[in-house]
Backbone as XML, in Angstrom:
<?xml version="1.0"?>
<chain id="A" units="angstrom">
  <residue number="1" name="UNK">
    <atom name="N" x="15.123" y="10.702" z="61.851"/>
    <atom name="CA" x="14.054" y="11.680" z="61.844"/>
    <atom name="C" x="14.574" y="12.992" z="61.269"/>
  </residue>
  <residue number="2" name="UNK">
    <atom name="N" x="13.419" y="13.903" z="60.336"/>
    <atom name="CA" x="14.594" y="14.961" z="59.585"/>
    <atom name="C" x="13.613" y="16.185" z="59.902"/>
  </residue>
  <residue number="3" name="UNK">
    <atom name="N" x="14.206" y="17.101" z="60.403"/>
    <atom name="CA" x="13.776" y="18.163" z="61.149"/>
    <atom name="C" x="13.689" y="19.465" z="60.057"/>
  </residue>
  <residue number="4" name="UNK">
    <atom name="N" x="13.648" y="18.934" z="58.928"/>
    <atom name="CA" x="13.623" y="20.346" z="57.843"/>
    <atom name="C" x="11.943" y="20.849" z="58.004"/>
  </residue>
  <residue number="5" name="UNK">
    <atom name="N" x="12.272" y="22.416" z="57.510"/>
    <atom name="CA" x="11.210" y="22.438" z="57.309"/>
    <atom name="C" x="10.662" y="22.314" z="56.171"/>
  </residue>
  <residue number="6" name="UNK">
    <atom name="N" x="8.918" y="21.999" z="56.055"/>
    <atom name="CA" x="8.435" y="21.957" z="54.472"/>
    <atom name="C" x="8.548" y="22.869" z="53.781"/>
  </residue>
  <residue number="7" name="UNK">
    <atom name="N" x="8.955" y="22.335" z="52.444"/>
    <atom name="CA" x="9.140" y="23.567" z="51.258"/>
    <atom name="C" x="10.454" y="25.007" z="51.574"/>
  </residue>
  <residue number="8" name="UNK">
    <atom name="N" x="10.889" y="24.240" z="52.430"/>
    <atom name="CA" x="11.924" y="25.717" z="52.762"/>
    <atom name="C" x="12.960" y="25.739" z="51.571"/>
  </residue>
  <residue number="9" name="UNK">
    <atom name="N" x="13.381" y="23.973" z="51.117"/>
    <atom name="CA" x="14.291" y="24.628" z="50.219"/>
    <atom name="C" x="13.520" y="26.016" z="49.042"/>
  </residue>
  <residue number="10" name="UNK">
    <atom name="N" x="12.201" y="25.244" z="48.722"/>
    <atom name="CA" x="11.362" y="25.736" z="47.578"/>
    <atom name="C" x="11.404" y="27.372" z="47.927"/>
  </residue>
  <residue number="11" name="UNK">
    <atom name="N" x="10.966" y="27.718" z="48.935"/>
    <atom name="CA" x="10.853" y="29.202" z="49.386"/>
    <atom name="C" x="12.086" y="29.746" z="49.301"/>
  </residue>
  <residue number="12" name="UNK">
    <atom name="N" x="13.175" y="29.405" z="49.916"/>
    <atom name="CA" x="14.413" y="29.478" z="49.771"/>
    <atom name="C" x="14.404" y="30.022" z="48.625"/>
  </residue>
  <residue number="13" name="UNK">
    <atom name="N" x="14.647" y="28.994" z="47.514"/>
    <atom name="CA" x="15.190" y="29.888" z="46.140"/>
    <atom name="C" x="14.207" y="30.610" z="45.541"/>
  </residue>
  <residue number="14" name="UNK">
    <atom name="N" x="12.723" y="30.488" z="45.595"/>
    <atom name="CA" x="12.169" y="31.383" z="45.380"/>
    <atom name="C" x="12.460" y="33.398" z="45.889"/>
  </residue>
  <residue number="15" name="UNK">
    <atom name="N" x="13.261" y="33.300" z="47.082"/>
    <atom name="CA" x="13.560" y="34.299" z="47.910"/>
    <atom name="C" x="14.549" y="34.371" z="46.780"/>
  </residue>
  <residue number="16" name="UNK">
    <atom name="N" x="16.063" y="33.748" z="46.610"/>
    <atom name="CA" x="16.691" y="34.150" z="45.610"/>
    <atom name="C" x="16.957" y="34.466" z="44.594"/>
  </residue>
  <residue number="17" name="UNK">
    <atom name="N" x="15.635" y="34.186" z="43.638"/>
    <atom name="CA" x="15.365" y="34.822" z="42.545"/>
    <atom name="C" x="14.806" y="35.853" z="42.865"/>
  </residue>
  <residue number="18" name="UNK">
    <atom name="N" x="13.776" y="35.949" z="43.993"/>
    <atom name="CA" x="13.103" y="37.781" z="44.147"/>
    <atom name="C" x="14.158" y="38.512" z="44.105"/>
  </residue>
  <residue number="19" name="UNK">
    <atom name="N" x="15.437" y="37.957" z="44.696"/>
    <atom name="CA" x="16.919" y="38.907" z="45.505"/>
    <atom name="C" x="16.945" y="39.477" z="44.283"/>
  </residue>
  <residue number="20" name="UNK">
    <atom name="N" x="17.658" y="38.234" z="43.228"/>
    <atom name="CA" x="18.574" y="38.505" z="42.026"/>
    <atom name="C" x="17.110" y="39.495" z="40.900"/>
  </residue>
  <residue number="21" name="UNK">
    <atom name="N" x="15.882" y="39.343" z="40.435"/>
    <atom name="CA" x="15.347" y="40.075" z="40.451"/>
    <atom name="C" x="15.118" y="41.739" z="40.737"/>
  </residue>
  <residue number="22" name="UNK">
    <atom name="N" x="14.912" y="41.695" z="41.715"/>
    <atom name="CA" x="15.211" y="42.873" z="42.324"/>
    <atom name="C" x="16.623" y="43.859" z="42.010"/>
  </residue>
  <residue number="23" name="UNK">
    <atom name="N" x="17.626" y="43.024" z="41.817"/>
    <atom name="CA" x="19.131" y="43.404" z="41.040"/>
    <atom name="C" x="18.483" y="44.141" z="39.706"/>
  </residue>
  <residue number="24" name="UNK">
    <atom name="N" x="18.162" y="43.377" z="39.245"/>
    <atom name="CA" x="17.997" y="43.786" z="37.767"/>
    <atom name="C" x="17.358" y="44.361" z="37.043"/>
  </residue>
  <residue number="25" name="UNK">
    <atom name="N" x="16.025" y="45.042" z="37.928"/>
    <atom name="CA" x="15.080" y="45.887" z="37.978"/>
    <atom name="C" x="15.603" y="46.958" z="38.093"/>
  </residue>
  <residue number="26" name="UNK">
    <atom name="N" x="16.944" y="47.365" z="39.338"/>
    <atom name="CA" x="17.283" y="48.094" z="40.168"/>
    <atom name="C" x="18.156" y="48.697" z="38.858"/>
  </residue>
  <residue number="27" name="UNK">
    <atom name="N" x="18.795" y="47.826" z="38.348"/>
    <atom name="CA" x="19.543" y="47.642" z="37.207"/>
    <atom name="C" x="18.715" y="48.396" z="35.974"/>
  </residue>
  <residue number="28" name="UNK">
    <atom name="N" x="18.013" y="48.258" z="35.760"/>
    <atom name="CA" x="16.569" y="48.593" z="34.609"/>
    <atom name="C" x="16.601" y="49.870" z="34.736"/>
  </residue>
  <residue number="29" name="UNK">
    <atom name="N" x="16.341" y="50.381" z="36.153"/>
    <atom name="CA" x="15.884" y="51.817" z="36.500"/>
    <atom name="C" x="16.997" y="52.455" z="36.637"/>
  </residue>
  <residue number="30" name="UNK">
    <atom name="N" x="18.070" y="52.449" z="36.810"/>
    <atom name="CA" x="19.898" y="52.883" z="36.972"/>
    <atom name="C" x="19.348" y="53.480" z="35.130"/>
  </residue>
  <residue number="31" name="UNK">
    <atom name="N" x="19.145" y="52.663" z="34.294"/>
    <atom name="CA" x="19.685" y="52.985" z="33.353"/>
    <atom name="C" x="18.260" y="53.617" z="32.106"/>
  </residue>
  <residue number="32" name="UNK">
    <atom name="N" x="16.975" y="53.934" z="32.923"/>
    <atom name="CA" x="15.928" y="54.389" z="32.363"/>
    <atom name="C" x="16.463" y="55.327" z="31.076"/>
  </residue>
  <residue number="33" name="UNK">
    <atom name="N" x="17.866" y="56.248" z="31.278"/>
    <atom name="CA" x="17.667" y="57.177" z="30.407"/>
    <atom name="C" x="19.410" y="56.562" z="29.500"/>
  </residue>
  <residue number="34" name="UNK">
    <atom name="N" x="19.787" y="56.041" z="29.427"/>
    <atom name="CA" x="21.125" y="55.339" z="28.965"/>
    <atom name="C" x="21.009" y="54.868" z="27.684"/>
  </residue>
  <residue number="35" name="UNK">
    <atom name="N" x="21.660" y="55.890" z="26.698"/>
    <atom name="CA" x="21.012" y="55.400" z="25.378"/>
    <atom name="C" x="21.570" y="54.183" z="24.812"/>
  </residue>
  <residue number="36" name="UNK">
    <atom name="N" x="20.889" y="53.650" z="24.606"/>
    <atom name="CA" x="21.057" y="51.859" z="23.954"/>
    <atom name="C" x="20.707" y="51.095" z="24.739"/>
  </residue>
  <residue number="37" name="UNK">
    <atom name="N" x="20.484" y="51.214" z="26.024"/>
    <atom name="CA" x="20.483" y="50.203" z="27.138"/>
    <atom name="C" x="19.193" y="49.293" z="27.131"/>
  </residue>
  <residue number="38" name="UNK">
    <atom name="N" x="19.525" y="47.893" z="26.792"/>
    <atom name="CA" x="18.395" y="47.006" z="26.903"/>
    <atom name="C" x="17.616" y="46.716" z="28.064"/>
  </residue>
  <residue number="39" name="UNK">
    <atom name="N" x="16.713" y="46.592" z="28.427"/>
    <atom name="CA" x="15.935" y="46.528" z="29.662"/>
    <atom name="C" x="16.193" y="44.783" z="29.768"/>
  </residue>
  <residue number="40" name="UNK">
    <atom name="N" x="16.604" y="44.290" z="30.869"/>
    <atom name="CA" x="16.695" y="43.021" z="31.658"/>
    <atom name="C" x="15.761" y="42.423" z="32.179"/>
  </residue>
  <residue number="41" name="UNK">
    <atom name="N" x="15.847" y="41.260" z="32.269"/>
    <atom name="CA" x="14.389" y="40.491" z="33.076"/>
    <atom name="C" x="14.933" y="38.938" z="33.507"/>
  </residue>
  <residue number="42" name="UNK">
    <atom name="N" x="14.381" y="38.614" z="34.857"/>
    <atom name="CA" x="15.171" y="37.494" z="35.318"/>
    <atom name="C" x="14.044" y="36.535" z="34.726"/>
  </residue>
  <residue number="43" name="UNK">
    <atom name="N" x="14.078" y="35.428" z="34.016"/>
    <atom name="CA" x="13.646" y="34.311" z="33.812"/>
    <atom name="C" x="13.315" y="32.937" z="34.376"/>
  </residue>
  <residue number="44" name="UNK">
    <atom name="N" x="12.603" y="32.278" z="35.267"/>
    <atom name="CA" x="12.236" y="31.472" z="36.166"/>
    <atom name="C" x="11.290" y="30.752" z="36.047"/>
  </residue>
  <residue number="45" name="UNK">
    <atom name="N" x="10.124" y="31.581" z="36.404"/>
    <atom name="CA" x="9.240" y="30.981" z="36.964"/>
    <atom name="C" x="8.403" y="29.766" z="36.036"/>
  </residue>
  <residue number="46" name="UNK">
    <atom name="N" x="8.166" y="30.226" z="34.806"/>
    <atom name="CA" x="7.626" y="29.229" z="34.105"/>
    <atom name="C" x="8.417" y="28.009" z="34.164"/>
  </residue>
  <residue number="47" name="UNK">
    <atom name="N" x="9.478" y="27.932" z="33.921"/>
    <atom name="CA" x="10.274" y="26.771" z="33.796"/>
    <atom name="C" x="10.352" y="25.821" z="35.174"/>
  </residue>
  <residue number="48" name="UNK">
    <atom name="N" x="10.357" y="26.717" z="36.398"/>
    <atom name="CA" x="10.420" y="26.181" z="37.966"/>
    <atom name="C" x="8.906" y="25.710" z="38.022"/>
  </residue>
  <residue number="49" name="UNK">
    <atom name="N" x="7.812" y="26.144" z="37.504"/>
    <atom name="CA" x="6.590" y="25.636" z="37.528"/>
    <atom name="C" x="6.447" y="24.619" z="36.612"/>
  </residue>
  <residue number="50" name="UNK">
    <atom name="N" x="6.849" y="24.512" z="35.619"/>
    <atom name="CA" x="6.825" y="23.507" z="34.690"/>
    <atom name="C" x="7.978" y="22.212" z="35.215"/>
  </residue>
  <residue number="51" name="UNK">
    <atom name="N" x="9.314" y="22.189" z="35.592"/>
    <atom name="CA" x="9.641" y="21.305" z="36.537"/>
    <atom name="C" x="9.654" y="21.066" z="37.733"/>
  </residue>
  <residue number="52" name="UNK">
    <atom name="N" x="8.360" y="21.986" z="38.526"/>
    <atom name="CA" x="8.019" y="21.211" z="39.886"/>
    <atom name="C" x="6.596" y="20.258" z="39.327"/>
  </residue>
  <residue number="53" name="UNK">
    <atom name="N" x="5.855" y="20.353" z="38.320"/>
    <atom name="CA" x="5.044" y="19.405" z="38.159"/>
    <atom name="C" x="5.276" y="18.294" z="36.951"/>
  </residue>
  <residue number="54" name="UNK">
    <atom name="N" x="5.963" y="18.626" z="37.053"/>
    <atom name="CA" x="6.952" y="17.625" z="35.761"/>
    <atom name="C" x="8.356" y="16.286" z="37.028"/>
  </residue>
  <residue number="55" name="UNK">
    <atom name="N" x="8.802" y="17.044" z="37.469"/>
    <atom name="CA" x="10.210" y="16.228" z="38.512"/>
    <atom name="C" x="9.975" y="16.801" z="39.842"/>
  </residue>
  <residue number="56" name="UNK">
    <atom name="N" x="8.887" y="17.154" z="40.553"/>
    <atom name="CA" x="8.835" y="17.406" z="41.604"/>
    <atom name="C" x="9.907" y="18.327" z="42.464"/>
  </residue>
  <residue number="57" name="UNK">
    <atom name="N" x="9.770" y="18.513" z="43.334"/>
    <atom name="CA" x="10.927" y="19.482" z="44.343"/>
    <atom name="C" x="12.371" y="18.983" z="43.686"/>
  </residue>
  <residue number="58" name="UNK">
    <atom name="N" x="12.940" y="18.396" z="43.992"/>
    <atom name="CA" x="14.509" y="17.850" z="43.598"/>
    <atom name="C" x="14.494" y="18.494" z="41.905"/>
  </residue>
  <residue number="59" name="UNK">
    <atom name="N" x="13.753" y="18.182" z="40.585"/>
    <atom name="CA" x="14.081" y="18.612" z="39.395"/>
    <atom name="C" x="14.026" y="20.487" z="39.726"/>
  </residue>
  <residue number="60" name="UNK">
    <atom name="N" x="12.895" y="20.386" z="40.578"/>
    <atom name="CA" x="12.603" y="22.466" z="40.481"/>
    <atom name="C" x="13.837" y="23.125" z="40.888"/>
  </residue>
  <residue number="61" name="UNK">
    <atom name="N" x="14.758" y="22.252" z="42.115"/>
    <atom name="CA" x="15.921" y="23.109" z="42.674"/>
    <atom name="C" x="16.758" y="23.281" z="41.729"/>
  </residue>
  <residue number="62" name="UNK">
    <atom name="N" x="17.048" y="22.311" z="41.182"/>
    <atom name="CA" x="18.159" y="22.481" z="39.804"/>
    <atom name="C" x="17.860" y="23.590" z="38.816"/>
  </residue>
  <residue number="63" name="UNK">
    <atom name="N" x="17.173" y="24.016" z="38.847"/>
    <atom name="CA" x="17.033" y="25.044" z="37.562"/>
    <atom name="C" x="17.437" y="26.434" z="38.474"/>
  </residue>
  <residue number="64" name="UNK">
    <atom name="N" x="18.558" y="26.968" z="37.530"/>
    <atom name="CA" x="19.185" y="27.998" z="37.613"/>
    <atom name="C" x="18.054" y="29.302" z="36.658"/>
  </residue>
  <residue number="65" name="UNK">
    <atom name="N" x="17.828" y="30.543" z="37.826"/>
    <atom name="CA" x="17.366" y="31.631" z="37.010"/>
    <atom name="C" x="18.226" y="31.767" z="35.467"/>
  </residue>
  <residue number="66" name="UNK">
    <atom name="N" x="17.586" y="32.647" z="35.119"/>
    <atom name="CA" x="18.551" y="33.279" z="33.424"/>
    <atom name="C" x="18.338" y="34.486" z="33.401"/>
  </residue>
  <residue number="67" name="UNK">
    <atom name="N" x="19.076" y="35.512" z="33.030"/>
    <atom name="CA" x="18.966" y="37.389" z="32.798"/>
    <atom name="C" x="18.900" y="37.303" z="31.558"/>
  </residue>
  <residue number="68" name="UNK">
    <atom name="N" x="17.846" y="37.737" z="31.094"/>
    <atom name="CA" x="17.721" y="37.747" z="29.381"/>
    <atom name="C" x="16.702" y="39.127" z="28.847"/>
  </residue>
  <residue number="69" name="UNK">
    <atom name="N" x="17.501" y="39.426" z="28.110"/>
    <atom name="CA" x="16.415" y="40.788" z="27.416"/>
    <atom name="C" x="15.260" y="40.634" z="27.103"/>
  </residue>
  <residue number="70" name="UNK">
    <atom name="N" x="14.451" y="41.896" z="27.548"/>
    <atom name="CA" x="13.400" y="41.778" z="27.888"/>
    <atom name="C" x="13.124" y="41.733" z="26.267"/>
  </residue>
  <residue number="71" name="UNK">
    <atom name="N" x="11.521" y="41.497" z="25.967"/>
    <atom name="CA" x="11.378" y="41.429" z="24.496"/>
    <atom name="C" x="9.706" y="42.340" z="24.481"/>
  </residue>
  <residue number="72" name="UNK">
    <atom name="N" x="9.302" y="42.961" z="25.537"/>
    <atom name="CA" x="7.849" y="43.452" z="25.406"/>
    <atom name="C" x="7.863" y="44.719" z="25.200"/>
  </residue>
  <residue number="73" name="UNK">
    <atom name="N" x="8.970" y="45.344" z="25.581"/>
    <atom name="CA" x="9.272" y="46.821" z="25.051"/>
    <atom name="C" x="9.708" y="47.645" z="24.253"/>
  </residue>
  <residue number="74" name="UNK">
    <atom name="N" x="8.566" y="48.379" z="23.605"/>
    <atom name="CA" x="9.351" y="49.151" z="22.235"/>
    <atom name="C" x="10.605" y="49.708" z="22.300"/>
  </residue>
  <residue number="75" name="UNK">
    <atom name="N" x="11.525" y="49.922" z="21.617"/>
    <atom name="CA" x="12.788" y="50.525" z="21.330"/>
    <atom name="C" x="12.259" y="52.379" z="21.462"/>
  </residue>
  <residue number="76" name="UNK">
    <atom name="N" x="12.534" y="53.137" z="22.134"/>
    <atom name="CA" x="12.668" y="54.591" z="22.650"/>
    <atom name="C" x="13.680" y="55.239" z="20.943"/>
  </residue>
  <residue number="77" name="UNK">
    <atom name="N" x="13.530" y="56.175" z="20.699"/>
    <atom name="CA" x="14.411" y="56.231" z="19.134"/>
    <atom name="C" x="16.185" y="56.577" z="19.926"/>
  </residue>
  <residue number="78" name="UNK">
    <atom name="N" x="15.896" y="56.321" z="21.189"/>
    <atom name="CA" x="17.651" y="56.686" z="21.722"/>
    <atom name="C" x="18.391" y="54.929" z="22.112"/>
  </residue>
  <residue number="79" name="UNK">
    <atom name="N" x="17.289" y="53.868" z="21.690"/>
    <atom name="CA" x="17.575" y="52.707" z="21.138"/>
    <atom name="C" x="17.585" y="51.952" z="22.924"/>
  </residue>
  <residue number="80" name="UNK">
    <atom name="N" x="16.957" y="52.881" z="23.813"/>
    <atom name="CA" x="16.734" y="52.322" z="25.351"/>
    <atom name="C" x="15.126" y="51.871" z="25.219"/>
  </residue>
  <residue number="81" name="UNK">
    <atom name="N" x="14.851" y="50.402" z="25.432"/>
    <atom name="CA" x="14.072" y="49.869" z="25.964"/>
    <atom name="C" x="13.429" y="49.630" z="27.646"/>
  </residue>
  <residue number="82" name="UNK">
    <atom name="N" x="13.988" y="50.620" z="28.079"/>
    <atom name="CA" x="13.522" y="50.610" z="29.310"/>
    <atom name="C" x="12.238" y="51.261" z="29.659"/>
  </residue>
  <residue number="83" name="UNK">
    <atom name="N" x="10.963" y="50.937" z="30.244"/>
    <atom name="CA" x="9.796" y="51.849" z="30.064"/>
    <atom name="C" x="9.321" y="52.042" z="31.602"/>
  </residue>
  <residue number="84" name="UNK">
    <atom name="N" x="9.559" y="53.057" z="31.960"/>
    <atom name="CA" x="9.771" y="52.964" z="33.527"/>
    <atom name="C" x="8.493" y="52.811" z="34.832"/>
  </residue>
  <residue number="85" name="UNK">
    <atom name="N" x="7.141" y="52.823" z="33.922"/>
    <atom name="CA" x="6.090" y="52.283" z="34.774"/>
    <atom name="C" x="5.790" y="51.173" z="34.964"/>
  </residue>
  <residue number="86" name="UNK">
    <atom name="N" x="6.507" y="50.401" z="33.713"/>
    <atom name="CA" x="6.618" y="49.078" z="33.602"/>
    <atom name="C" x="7.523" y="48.414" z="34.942"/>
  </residue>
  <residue number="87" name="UNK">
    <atom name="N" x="8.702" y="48.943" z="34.824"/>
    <atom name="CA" x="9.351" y="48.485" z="35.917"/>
    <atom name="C" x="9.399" y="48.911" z="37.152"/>
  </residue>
  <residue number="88" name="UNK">
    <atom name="N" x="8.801" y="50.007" z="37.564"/>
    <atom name="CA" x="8.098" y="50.094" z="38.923"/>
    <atom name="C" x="6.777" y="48.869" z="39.107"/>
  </residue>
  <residue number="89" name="UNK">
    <atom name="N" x="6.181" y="48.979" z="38.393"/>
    <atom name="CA" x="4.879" y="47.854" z="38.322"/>
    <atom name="C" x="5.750" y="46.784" z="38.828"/>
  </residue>
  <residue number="90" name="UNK">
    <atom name="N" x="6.822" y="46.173" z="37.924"/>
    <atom name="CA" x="7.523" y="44.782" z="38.558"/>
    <atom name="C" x="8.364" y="45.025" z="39.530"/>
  </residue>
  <residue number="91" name="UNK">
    <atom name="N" x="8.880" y="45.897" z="40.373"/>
    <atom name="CA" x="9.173" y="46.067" z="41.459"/>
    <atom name="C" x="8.768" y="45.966" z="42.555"/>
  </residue>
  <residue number="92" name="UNK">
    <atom name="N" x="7.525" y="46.402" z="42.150"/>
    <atom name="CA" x="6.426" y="46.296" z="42.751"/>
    <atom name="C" x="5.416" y="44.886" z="43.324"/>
  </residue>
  <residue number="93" name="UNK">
    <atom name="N" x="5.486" y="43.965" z="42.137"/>
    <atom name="CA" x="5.234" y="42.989" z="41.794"/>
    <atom name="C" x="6.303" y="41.402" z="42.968"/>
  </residue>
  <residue number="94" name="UNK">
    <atom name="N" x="7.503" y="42.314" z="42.573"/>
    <atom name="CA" x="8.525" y="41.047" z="43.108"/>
    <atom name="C" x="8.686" y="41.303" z="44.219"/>
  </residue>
  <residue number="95" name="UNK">
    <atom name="N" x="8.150" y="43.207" z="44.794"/>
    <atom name="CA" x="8.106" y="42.938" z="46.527"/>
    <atom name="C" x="7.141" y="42.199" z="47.075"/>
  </residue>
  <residue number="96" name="UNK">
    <atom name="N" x="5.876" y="41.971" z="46.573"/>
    <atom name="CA" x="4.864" y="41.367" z="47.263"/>
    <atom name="C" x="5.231" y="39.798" z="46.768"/>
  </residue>
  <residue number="97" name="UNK">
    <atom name="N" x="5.780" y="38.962" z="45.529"/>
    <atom name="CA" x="6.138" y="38.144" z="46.111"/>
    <atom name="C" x="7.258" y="37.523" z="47.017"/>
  </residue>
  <residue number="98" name="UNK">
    <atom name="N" x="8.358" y="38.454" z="47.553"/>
    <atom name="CA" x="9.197" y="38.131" z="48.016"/>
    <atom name="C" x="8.616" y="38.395" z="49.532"/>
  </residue>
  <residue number="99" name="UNK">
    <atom name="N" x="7.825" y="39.213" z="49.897"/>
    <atom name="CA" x="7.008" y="39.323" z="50.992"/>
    <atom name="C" x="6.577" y="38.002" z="51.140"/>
  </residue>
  <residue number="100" name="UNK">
    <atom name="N" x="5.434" y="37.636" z="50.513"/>
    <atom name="CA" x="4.555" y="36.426" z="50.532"/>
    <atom name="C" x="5.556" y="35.326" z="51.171"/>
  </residue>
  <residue number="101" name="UNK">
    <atom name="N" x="6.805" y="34.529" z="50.159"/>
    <atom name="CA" x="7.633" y="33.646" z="50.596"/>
    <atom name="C" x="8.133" y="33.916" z="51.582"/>
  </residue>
  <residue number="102" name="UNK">
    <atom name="N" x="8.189" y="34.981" z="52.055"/>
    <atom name="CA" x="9.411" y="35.078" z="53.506"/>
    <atom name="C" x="7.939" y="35.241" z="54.726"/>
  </residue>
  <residue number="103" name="UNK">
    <atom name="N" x="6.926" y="35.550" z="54.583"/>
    <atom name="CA" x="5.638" y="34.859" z="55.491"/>
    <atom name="C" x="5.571" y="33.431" z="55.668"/>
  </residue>
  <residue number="104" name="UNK">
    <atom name="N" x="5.443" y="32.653" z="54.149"/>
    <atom name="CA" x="5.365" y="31.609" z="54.565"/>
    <atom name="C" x="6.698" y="30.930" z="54.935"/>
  </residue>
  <residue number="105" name="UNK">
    <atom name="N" x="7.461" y="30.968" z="55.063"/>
    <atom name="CA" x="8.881" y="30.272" z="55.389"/>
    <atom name="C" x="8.647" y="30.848" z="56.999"/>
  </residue>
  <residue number="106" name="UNK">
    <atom name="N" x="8.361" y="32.235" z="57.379"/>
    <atom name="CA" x="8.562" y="31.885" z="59.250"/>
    <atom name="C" x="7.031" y="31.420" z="59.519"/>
  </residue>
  <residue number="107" name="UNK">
    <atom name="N" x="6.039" y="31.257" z="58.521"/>
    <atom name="CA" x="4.841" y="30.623" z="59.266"/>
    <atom name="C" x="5.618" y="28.821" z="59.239"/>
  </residue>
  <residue number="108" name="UNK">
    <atom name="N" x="6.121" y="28.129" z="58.459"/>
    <atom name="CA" x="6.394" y="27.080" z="58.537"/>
    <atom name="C" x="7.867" y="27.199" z="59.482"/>
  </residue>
  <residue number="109" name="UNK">
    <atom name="N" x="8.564" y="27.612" z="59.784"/>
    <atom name="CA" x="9.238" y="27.918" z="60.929"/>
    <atom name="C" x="8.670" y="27.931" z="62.391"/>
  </residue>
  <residue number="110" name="UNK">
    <atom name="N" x="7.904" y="28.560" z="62.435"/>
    <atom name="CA" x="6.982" y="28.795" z="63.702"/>
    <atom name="C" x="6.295" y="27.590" z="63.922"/>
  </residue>
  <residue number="111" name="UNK">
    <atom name="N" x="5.482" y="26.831" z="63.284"/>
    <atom name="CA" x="4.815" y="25.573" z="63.024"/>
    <atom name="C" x="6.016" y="24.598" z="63.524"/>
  </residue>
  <residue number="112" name="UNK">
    <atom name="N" x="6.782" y="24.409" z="63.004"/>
    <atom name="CA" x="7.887" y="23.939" z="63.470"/>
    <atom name="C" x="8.536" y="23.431" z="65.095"/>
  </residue>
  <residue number="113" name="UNK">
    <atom name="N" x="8.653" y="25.316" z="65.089"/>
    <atom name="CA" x="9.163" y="25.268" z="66.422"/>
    <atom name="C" x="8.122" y="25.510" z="67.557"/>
  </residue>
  <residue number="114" name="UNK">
    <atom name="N" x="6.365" y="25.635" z="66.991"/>
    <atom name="CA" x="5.531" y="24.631" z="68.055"/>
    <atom name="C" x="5.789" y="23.415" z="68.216"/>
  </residue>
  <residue number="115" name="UNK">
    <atom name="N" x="5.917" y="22.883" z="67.082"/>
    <atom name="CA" x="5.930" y="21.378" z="67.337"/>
    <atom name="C" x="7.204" y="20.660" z="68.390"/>
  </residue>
  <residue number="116" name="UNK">
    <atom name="N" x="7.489" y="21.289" z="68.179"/>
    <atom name="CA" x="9.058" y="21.240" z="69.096"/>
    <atom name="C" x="8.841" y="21.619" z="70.572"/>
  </residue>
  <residue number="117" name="UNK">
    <atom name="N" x="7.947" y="22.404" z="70.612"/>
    <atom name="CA" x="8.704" y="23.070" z="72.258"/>
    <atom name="C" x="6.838" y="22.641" z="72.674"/>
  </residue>
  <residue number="118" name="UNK">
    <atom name="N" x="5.967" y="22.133" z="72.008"/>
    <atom name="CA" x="4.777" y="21.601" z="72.424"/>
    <atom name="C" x="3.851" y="22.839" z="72.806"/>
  </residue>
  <residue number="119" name="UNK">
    <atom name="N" x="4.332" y="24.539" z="72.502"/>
    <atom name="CA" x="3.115" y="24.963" z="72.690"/>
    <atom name="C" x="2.874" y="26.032" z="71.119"/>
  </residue>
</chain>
């Protein structure tokens, strides 16, 4: 009998890309005024959505995030692509989903440990 809970690995690394995310945003905004500095962006989700309905849970865990330059932002003439409402917006963005997953991981926790203790 296997006592995991559902989707925790899934939430799980979803939480660890918000983490590593959140790095690189943090990272983004460190360097708003740093001339040359390319603006960063963690890479995921399409690909984790495209192999959870492609190889189910087991293919989605395998895929490792990627940090790759961002490509939506004009070049600043001090050759910094960083545009800083932009990346408050996704800061913004990756707290509410890193919120969301860490709800549902103690709602399926809790579910859990009703089922367990019967109330």
């Amino acid at each position: 009998m296997s006592l995991n809970v559902p989707q925790a690995d899934l939430l799980t690394r979803l939480l660890d890309v918000a983490a590593l995310r959140h790095q690189v945003i943090s990272q983004n905004l460190a360097n708003v005024n740093t001339p040359g500095y390319r603006q960063l962006e963690v890479s995921f989700e399409d690909a984790f959505s495209r192999a959870l309905g492609k190889q189910g849970e087991s293919g989605a865990l395998r895929l490792v995030p990627r940090i790759v330059e961002g490509q939506e932002n004009p070049m600043r003439q001090d050759g910094n692509t960083v545009d800083l409402d932009r990346e408050i917006g996704s800061l913004n963005k990756n707290s509410v989903l890193f919120g969301t997953a860490i709800q549902l991981l103690i709602s399926r926790i809790n579910m859990m440990r009703s089922a367990i203790t019967g109330r």
